[in-house]
C-alpha positions as CSV (number, residue, x, y, z in Angstrom):
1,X,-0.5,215.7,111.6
2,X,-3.0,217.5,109.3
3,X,-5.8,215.9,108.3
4,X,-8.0,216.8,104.9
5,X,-11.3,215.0,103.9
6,X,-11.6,215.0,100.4
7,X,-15.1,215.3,98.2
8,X,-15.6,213.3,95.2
9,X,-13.0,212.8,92.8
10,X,-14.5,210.1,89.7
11,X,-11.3,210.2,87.8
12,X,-10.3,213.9,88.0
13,X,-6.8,213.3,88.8
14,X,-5.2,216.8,87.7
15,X,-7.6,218.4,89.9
16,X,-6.5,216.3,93.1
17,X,-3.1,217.1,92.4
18,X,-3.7,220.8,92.1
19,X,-5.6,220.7,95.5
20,X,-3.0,219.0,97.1
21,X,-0.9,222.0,96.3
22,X,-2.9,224.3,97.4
23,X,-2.8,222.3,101.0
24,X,0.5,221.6,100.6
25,X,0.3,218.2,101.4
26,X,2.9,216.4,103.0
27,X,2.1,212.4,102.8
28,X,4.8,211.6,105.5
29,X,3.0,214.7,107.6
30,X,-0.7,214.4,106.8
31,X,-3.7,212.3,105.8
32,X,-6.5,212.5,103.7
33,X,-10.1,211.2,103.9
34,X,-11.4,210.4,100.3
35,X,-15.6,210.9,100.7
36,X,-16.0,207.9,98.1
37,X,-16.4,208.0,94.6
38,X,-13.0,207.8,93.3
39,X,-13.4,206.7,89.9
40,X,-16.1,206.9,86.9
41,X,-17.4,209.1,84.5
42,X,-13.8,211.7,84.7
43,X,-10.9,210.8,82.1
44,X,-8.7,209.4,84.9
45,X,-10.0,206.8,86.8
46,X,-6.8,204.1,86.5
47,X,-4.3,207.2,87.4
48,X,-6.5,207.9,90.3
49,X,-6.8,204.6,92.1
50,X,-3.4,204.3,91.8
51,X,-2.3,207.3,93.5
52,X,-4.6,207.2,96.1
53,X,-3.5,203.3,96.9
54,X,-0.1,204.2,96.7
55,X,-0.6,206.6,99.8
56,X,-1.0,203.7,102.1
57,X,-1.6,204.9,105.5
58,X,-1.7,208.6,104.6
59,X,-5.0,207.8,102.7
60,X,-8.4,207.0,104.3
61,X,-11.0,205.8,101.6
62,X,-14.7,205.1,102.1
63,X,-16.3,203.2,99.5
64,X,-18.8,205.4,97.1
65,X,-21.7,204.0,94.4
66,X,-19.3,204.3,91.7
67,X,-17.0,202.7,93.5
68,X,-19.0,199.4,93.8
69,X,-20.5,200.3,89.9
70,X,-16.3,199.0,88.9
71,X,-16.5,196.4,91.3
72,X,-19.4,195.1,90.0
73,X,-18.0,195.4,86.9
74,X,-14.8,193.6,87.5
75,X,-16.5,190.8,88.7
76,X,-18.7,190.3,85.5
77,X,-18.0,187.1,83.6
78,X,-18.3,188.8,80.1
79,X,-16.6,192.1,80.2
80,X,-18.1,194.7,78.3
81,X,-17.1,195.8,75.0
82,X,-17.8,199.2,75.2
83,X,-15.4,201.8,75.9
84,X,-16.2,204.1,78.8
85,X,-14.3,205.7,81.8
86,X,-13.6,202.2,83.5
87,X,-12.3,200.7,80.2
88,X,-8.9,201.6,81.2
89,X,-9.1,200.6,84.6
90,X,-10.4,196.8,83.8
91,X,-8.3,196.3,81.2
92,X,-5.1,197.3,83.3
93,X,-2.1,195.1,83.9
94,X,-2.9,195.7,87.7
95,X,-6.4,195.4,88.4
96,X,-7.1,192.4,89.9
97,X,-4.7,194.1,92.5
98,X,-6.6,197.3,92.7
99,X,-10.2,195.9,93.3
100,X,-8.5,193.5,96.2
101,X,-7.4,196.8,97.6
102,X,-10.7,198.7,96.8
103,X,-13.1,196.2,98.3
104,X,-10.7,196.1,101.0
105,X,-11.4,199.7,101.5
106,X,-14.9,200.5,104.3
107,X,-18.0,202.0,104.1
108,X,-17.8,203.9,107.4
109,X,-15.0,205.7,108.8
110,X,-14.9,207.1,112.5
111,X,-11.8,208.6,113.9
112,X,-10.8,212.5,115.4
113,X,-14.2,212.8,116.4
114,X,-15.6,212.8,112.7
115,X,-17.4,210.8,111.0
116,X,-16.9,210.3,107.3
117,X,-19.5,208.0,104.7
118,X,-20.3,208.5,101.1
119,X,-24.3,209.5,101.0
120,X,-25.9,209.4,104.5
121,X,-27.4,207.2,107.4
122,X,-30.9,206.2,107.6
123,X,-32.7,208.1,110.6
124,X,-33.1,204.7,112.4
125,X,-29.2,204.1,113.3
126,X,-27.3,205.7,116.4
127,X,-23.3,205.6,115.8
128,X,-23.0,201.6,117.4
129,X,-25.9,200.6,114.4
130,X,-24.1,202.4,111.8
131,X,-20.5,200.7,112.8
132,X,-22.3,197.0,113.0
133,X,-23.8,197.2,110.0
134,X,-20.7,199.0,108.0
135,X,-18.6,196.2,109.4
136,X,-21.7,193.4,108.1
137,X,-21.4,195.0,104.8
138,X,-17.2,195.2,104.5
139,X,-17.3,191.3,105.9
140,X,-19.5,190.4,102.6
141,X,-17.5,192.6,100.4
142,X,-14.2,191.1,101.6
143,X,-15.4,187.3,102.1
144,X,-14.8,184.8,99.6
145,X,-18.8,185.1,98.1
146,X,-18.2,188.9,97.0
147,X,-18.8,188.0,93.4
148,X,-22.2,186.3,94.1
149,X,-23.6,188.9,96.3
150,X,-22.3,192.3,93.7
151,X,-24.3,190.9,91.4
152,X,-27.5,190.7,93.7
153,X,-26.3,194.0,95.1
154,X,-28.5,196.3,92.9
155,X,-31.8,197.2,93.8
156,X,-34.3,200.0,95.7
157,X,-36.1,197.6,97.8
158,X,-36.0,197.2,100.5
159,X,-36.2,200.7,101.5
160,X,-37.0,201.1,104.8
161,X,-35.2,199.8,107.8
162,X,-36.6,196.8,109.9
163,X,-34.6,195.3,112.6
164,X,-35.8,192.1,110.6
165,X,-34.3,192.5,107.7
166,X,-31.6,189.5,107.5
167,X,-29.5,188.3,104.5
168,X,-28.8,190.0,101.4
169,X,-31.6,192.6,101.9
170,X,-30.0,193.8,104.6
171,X,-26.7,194.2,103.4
172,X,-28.3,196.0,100.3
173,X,-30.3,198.5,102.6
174,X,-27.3,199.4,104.3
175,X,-25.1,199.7,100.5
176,X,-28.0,201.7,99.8
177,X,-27.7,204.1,102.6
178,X,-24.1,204.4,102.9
179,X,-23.8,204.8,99.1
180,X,-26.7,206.2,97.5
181,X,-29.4,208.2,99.7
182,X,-30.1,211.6,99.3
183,X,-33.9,212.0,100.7
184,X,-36.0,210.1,102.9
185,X,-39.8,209.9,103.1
186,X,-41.6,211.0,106.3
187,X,-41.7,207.4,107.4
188,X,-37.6,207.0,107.5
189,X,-38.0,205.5,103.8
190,X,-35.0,206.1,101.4
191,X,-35.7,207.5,98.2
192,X,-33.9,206.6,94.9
193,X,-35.2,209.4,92.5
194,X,-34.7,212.8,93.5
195,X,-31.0,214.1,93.1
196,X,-31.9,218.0,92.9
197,X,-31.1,220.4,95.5
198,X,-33.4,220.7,98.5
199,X,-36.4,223.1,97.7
200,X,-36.6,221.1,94.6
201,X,-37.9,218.1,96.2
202,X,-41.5,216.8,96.5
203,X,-42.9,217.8,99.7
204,X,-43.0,214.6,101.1
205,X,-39.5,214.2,100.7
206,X,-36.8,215.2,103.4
207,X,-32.9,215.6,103.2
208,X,-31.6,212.9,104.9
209,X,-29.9,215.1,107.5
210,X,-32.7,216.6,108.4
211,X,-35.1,213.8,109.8
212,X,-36.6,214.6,113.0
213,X,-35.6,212.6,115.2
214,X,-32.5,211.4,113.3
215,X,-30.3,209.0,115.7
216,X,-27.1,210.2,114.4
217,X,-27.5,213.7,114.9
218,X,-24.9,213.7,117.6
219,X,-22.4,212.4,115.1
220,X,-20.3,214.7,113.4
221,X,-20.9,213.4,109.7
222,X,-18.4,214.3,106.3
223,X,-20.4,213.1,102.9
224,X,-20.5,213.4,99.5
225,X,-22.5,212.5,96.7
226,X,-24.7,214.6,96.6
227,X,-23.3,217.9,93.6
228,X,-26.1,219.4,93.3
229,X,-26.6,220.2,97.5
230,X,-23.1,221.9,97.0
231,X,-20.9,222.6,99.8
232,X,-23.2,221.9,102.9
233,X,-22.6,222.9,106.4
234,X,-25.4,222.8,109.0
235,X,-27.3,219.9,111.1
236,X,-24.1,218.6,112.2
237,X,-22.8,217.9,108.9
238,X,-20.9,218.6,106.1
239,X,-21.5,218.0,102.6
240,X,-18.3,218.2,100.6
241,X,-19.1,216.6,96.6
242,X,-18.9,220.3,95.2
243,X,-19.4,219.2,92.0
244,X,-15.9,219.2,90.6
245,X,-16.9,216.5,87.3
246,X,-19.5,219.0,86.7
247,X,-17.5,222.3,86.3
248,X,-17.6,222.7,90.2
249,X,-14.9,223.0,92.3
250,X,-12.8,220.2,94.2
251,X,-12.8,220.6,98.2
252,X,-11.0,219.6,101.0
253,X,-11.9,220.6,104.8
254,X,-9.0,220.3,107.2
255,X,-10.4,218.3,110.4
256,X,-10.1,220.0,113.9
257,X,-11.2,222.4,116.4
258,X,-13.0,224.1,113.7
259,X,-13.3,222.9,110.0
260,X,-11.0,225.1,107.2
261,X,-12.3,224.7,103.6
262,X,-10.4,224.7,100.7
263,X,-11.6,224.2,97.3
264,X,-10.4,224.4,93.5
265,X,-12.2,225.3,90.1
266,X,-12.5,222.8,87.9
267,X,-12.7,222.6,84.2
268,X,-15.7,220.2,84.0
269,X,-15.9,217.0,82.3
270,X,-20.2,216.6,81.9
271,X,-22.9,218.6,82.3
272,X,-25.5,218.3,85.0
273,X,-28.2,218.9,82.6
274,X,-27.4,215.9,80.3
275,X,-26.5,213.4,83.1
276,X,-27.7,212.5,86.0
277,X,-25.3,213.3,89.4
């Protein structure tokens, strides 16, 4: 078996199928790793959730930010009337099944000796913190009060991890870092505001990989996320959201001994400098 983790997709369906191609994929051979992010902002976000759930076992998907955005949405009691790239998907004849299945889906994968989350882990968590409070996080997002908590799910605060954080602050810090970090202060704090590429940063800022003193540096950690770092490989990690809404490319590492990269060019649905990443 050949295994492929996947960057980003947000709706860019054509592209995934042209990657798979290229890697030949074989679903009754191989399986894929899909970094999060499978939907939003691309033209295909209904063809792409699909697919991916009709994988079953040869798929491996860890939630992403945009991923919780359509959950959040799906669980609003007026709908919006606005079209954008989630119309499609909440108005399908199938989507109550697809977001019991999506929410179903974790925040932190571990298997092969990789490790595989959306965004990052805060410098405070060694591998057992990160898979106690993944699996705190998936029990709310799967338990009968899932509505009630995505809509108190949004926030920046808190931002820094306590071992007394309890209730829904806690499971929002740890959304927060497994879906949406980038940088962290000096101090282990999450920022929310800088997206750019490292050197771009203010200097008290700090990719989250590269905390001294980081606890899961022994981990071998597959993200994404983040389009404007690019394709990353150093500090034990690899960054894998090449940017493939953007005009990017579309990657895939095969998992092993050593890591193989593949990656696509992609037409490009936005532009970086009129939207936010």
């Amino acid at each position: 078996m050949s295994v492929y983790a996947i960057g980003d997709l947000q709706g860019c369906y054509e592209e995934l199928l042209r990657l798979l191609d290229v890697i030949s994929f074989d679903q009754t051979q191989d399986q894929l790793w899909f970094a999060g992010d499978l939907v939003n902002r691309g033209p295909n976000s209904l063809e792409t959730l699909r697919f991916v759930k009709s994988l079953g076992n040869s798929a491996v998907v860890v939630l992403g930010n945009h991923d919780l955005h359509l959950l959040a949405a799906f669980c609003q009691e007026k709908k919006s009337e606005k079209k954008n790239s989630l119309h499609q998907v909440l108005e399908a004849p199938d989507c109550d099944e697809l977001m019991h299945w999506l929410r179903h889906r974790p925040l932190f994968h571990y298997q092969l000796g990789f490790c595989m989350v959306h965004a990052g882990l805060p410098p405070q968590w060694d591998f057992a913190k990160t898979v106690k409070m993944a699996r705190k996080a998936e029990a709310v997002l799967r338990g009968a009060g899932y509505r009630d908590f995505l809509k108190q799910m949004y926030g920046d605060k808190p931002n820094r991890w306590s071992a007394k954080l309890k209730g829904t602050g806690q499971i929002r810090f740890s959304i927060n870092c497994f879906t949406r970090m980038r940088y962290c202060d000096k101090d282990g704090s999450l920022d929310f505001d800088c997206s750019g590429a490292p050197g771009t940063q203010p200097k008290h800022l700090i990719p989250w990989f590269q905390m001294p003193e980081r606890k899961s540096a022994a981990m071998k950690i597959i993200f994404g996320h983040w389009s404007a770092l690019g394709y990353y490989a150093g500090d034990n990690c690899y960054g894998i959201d090449t940017g493939c809404l953007w005009g990017g490319q579309l990657t895939a590492l095969k998992l092993g001994d050593s890591v193989e990269r593949f990656s696509i060019d992609c037409e490009g649905y936005k532009k970086p400098s009129l939207v936010k990443a």
